[in-house]
C-alpha positions as CSV (number, residue, x, y, z in Angstrom):
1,X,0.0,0.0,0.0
2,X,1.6,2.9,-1.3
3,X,0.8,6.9,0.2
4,X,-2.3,7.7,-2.0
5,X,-3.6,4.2,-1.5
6,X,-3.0,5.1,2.3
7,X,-4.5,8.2,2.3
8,X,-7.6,7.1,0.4
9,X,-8.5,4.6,2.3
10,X,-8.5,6.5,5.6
11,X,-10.4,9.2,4.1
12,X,-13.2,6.6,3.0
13,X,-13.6,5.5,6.8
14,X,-13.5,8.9,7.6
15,X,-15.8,11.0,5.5
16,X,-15.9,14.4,7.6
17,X,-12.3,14.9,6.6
18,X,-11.5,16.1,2.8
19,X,-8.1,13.7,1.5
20,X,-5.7,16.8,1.4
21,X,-6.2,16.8,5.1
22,X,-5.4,13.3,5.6
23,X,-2.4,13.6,3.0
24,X,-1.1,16.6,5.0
25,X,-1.6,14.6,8.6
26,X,0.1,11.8,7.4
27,X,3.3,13.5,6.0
28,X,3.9,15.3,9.3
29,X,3.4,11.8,11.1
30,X,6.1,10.8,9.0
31,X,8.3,14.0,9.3
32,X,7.9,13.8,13.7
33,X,8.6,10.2,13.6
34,X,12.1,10.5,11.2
35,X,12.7,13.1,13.5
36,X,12.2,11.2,16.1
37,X,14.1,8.3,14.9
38,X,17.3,10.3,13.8
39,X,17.7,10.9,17.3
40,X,20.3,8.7,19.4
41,X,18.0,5.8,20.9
42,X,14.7,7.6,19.1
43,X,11.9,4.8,19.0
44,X,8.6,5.5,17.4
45,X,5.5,3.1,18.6
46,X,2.2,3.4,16.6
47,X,-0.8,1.9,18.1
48,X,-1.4,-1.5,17.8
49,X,1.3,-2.2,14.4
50,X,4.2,-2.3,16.8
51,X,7.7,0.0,17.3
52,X,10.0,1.5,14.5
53,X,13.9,2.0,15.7
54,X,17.5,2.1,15.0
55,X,20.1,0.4,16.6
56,X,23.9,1.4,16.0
57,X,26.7,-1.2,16.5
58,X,30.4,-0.1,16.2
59,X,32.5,-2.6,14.2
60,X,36.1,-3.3,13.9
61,X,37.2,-3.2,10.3
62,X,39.3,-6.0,9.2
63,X,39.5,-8.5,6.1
64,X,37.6,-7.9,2.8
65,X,36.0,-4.4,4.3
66,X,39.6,-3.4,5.4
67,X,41.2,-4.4,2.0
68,X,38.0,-2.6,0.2
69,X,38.3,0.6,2.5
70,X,41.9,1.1,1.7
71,X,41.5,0.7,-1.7
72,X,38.8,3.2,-1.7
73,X,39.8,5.7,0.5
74,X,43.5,4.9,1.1
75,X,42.9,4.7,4.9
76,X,41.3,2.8,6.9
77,X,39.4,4.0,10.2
78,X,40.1,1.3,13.3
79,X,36.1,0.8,13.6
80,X,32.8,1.8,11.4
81,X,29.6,2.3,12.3
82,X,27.0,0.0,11.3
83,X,23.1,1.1,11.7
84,X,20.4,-1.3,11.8
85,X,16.9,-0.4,11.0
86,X,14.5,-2.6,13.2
87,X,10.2,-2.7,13.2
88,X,9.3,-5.0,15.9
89,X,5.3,-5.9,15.7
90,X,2.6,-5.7,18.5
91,X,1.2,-9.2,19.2
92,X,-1.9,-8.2,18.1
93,X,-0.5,-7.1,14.5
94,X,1.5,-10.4,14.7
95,X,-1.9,-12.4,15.5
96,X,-3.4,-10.8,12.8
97,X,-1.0,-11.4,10.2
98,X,-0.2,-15.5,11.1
99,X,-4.0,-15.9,11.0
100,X,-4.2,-14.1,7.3
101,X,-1.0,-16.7,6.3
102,X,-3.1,-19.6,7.9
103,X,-5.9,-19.1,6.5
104,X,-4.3,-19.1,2.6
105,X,-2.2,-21.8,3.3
106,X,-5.6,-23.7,4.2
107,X,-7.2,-22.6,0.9
């Protein structure tokens, strides 16, 4: 479901507001929550689909990615920075979604 899909389909279950509106609420959802998730330790949890957030590991640099660095850049830093982009899902979204595979799986 792309962003027009999106935003049609919340302004057909809610008629008293016009699609511009719920195009414009939906883009500043999404500019407070990058915000939000740029942020050292920034974690974003929308009701009942579950929590959006980064995690950032420093790595030592050594082998292939070493060889590749310097080859690159000529240097090589001691350790990189490796960021992880993680959504886990609420156990009601899980529910939901196990049930949907079952259910075609059955069919």
């Amino acid at each position: 479901m792309n962003h027009r899909q999106t935003v049609q389909a919340v302004a057909r279950r809610l008629p008293h507001l016009q699609r511009h509106t719920v195009a414009e609420v939906l883009e500043v959802a999404a500019e407070v929550w990058a915000a939000e998730l740029a942020q050292r330790g920034g974690t974003v949890t929308v009701a009942n689909l579950g929590r959006l957030y980064v995690e950032a590991q420093q790595m030592q640099v050594g082998g292939a990615v070493r060889e590749k660095l310097k080859a690159q850049y000529g240097t090589v830093p001691a350790t990189i920075r490796r960021l992880y982009y993680r959504f886990r899902p609420s156990n009601w979204l899980r529910d939901l979604i196990e049930e949907a595979y079952e259910q075609t799986q059955e069919e």
